[in-house]
C-alpha angles and dihedrals in degrees: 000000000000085000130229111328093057090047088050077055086048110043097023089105102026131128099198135004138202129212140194129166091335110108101236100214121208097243078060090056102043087051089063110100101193108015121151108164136023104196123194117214087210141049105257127077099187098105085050122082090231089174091052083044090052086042096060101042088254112143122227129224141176126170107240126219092004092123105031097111097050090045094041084047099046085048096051091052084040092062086040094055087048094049100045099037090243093165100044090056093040093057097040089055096049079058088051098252121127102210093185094158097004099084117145085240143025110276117238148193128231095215111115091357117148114247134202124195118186097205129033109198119119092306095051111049086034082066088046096059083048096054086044089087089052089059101247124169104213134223124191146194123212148149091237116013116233128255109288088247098056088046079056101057091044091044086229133149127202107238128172105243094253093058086037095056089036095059103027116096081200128024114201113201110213100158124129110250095252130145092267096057100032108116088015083131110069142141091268082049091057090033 
C-alpha cells in the first residue's frame, strides 16, 4: 500500500469507491469530495472508519457471504492441520526427520468431534453444512438462535458461550471484530 496520501489522490473525485483488504482512514474519507458509497469487497469493516464515513454522508457497503466457502474450507483444513500436527511434520520433514510417533501432541480426527462456532452468519453455519460430512454436532453462538428448522438442517444447537466453549473439542471463531468482540478471546476464554 503507498498509504494515505496516495489513496486522498485516489479517492479525492470519486463517486464511488471499492475496497478489499486496504484500511480506508478517516482523513481518506473526508478527503473525498463526492462520495456516495465505500463498498468492501469483503465481509469485514473493521479496517474501514465506518463513524468518519457516517460523518461525512458516505454509504457503506460489504458484500456479505462472498467469501464464506473459501473461509468455511480454509477453517476446516485449519482444524485438520491442528489436530494432526500437520506443521510440526511438515517441518520436521523438510529437516529430514521422519516423527512418526514422536509428535509434540496426540493426533486427532475431526470426525465427531464437538464444534463451536462463535458467530453464525453465512460463514458460520457454511462451515457448519461442511462439517456436516465429518459428523460434527454443532454448537453455536449467536445473538438470536436460529428457527429450530434451520438448527435441524445444520444439525446446531444455540448454546451460550459458557456452555459452547464447555462442551466443543474445537471453537471457531467466525465473528466480525467489533466493540462488542474485541477482547472476546481472553485467558478466562481459553481457561
Amino acid at each position: 500500500a503507498r498509504g494515505d496520501e496516495h489513496l486522498k489522490d485516489v479517492i479525492a473525485d470519486a463517486d464511488y469507491a471499492i475496497s478489499g483488504q486496504v484500511g480506508v482512514s478517516g482523513d481518506v474519507l473526508r478527503a473525498a469530495r463526492r462520495l456516495k458509497l465505500l463498498h468492501k469487497w469483503g465481509v469485514g469493516v473493521d479496517n474501514l472508519d465506518v463513524e468518519a464515513a457516517r460523518a461525512c454522508g458516505i454509504r457503506v457497503a460489504r458484500t456479505t457471504g462472498s467469501n464464506a466457502v473459501p473461509v468455511a474450507e480454509f477453517t476446516i483444513g485449519l482444524m485438520i492441520a491442528a489436530l494432526r500436527n500437520l506443521a510440526y511434520g511438515h517441518a520436521e520433514l523438510k529437516g529430514g526427520e521422519w516423527r512418526g510417533g514422536r509428535l509434540p501432541q496426540d493426533s486427532m480426527t475431526l470426525s465427531g468431534k464437538t464444534v463451536g462456532i462463535v458467530g453464525f452468519g453465512a460463514i458460520g453455519q457454511t462451515l457448519a453444512r461442511l462439517l456436516s460430512g465429518f459428523g460434527c454436532p454443532i454448537l453455536y453462538s449467536k445473538r438470536t438462535p436460529l428457527a429450530a428448522e434451520a438448527e435441524a438442517s445444520l444439525n446446531a444447537r444455540h448454546a451460550p458461550l459458557p456452555e459452547l466453549l464447555a462442551k466443543s473439542d474445537i471453537v471457531s471463531l467466525n465473528c466480525p471484530l467489533t466493540p462488542e468482540t474485541t477482547g472476546l478471546v481472553d485467558e478466562a476464554f481459553l481457561r
